[in-house]
C-alpha positions in Angstrom: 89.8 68.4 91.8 89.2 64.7 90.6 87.7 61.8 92.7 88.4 58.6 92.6 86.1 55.3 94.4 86.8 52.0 95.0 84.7 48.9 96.3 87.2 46.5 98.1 86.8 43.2 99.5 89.5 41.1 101.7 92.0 38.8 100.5 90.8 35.3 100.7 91.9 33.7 104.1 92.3 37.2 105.7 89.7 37.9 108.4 87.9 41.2 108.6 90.1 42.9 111.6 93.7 41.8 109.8 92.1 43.4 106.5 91.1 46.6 108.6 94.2 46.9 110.9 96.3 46.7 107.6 93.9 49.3 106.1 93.6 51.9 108.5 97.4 51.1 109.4 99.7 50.5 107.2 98.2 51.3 104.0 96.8 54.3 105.2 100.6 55.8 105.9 101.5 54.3 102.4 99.1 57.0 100.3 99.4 59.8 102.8 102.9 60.1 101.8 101.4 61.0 98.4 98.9 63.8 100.6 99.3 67.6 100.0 101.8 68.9 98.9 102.1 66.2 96.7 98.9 64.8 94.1 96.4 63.2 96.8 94.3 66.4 98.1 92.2 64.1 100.2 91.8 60.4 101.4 88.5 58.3 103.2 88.2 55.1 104.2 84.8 53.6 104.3 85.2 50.9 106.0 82.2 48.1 106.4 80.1 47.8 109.5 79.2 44.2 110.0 75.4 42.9 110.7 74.2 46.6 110.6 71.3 45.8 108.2 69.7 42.8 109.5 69.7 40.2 106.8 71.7 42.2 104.4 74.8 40.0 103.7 77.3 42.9 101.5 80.2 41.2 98.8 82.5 43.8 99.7 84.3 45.1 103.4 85.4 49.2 102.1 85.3 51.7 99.9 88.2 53.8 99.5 87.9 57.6 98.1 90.7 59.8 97.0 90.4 63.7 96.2 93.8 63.9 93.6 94.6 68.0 92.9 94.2 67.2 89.1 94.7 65.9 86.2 98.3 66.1 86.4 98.2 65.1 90.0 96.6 61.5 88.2 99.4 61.4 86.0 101.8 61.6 89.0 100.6 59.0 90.7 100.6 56.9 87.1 104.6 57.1 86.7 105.4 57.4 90.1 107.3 53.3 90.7 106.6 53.9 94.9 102.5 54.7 94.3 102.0 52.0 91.7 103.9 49.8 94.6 101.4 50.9 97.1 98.3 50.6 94.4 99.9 47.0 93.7 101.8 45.2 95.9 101.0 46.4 99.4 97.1 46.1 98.6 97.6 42.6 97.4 98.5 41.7 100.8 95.0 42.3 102.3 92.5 43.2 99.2 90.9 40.6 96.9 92.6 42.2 93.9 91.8 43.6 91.5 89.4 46.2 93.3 86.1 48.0 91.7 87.8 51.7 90.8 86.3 54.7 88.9 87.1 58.4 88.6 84.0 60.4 89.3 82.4 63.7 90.4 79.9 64.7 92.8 76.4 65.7 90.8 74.0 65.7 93.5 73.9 66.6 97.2 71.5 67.6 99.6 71.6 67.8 103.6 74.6 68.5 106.0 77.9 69.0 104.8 80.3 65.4 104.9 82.5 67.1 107.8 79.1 67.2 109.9 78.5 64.0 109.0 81.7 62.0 109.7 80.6 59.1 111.9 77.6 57.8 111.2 76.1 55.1 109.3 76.8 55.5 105.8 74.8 53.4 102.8 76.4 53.2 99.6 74.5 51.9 96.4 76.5 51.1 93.1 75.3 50.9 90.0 76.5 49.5 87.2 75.7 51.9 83.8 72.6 50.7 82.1 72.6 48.8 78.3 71.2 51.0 75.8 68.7 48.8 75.0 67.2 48.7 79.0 64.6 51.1 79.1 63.8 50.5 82.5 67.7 52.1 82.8 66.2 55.5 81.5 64.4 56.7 84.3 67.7 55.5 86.6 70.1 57.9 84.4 67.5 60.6 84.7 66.6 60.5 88.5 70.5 60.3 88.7 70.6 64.2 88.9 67.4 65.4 89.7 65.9 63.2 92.2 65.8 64.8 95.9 65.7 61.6 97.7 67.7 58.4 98.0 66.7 56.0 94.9 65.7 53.0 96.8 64.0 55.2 99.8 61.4 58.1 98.5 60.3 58.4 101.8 63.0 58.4 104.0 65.1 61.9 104.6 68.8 60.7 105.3 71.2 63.5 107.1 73.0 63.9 103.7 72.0 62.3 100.7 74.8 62.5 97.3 75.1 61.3 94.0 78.7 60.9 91.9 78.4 60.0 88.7 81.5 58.3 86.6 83.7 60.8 84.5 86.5 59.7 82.1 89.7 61.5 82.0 90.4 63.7 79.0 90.0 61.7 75.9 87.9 59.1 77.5 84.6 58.2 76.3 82.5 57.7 79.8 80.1 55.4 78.0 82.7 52.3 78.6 82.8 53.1 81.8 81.2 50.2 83.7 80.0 52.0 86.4 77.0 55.0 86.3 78.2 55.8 89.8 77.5 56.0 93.3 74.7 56.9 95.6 75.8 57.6 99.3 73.5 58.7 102.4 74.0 59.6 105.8 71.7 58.2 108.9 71.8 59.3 112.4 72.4 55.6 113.4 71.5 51.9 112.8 67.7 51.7 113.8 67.1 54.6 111.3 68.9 53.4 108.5 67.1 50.2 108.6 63.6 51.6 109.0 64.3 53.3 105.9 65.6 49.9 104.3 62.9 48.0 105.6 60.1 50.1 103.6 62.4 50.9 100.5 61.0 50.9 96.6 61.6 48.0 94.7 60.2 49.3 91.1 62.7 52.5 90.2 64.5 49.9 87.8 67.8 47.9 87.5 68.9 47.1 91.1 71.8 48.5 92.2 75.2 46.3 91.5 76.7 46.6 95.1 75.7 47.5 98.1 77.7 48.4 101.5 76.5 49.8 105.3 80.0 51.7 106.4 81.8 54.4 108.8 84.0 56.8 107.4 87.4 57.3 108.7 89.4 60.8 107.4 93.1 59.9 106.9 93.7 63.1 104.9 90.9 66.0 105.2 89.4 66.9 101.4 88.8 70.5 100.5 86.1 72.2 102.9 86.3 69.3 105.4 86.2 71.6 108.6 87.6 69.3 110.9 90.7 67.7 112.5 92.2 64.1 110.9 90.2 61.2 113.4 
């Protein structure tokens, strides 16, 4: 199973409900045509919530996530003339394009399972992969896998906390990826997420790149998601 991520931001001129009606709308029933049987095994929309850290002003308005069957399943959706319409011309009519996109894979979770966890506030930090000559970028790389809680928060204890680090497709060299990934956690609402924020670490090394407070949306159910499409 491969995953891809994105990090999307309106189309200049578009307000935030015409970018989310055509979102969760229109676009949505464009890739689900693509859903099993056919390459796309699973489809999220995270989809920004405003004002819900206060102070916090966030570049981007969603994050899409696909689960795609494999790497033949990519390659599908590569040659396919109606997908690359979809990935293309439809989204240019409410996304700032081009959009931030990796492949990637889940290296780190902890907590509930995603299906308990549909709903709530979501936080999701992206950072971009270290230079080789940032040290401080060391101890980032390393905590990527191995640390228990969420990066910026040591002290807090999210409902779910993961960590999905880029992959390149066969042949690739994941170095040139731009992205090292993305950290996601789960809160039980608002007020907790920003107590957490509010007392977060400021030393663990390069800041992350973006930053988004969001509510997830299942258009297409991935692999042990126990629960009905909402």
């Amino acid at each position: 199973m491969i995953r891809f991520l994105g990090l999307i931001r309106r189309r200049p001129g578009l307000t935030f409900d015409a970018f989310t009606d055509h979102w969760r709308t229109t676009h949505r029933n464009l890739v689900l045509e693509f859903s099993t049987p056919g390459p796309i095994s699973g489809y999220v929309q995270n989809r920004r919530v405003p004002d819900a850290l206060p102070g916090l002003v966030s570049d981007y308005d969603g994050s899409p996530e696909l689960w795609i069957r494999d790497w033949e399943g990519l390659g599908e959706l590569g040659t396919s003339e109606r997908f690359q319409y979809i990935a293309n011309d439809d989204s240019e009519l409410f996304i700032d394009m081009p959009p931030i996109s990796f492949l990637a894979k889940t290296v780190f979770e902890s907590g509930y399972s995603r299906s308990d966890v549909v709903g709530k506030i979501k936080l999701m930090l992206f950072w971009r992969r270290p230079k080789k000559e940032d040290s401080s970028g060391k101890s980032l790389e390393k905590g990527w896998q191995t640390k228990t809680t969420p990066l910026l928060l040591p002290q807090a204890k999210p409902l779910r906390l993961e960590r999905d680090a880029a992959i390149a497709p066969p042949g690739g060299n994941v170095e040139e990826c731009e992205f090292l990934g993305v950290e996601s956690s789960w809160w039980t609402d608002e007020a907790s997420l920003t107590a957490a924020w509010n007392s977060r670490a400021l030393d663990i090394g390069p800041a992350p790149s973006a930053l988004i407070v969001v509510r997830e949306e299942v258009a297409c159910p991935p692999p042990g998601f126990n629960m009905l499409v909402r």
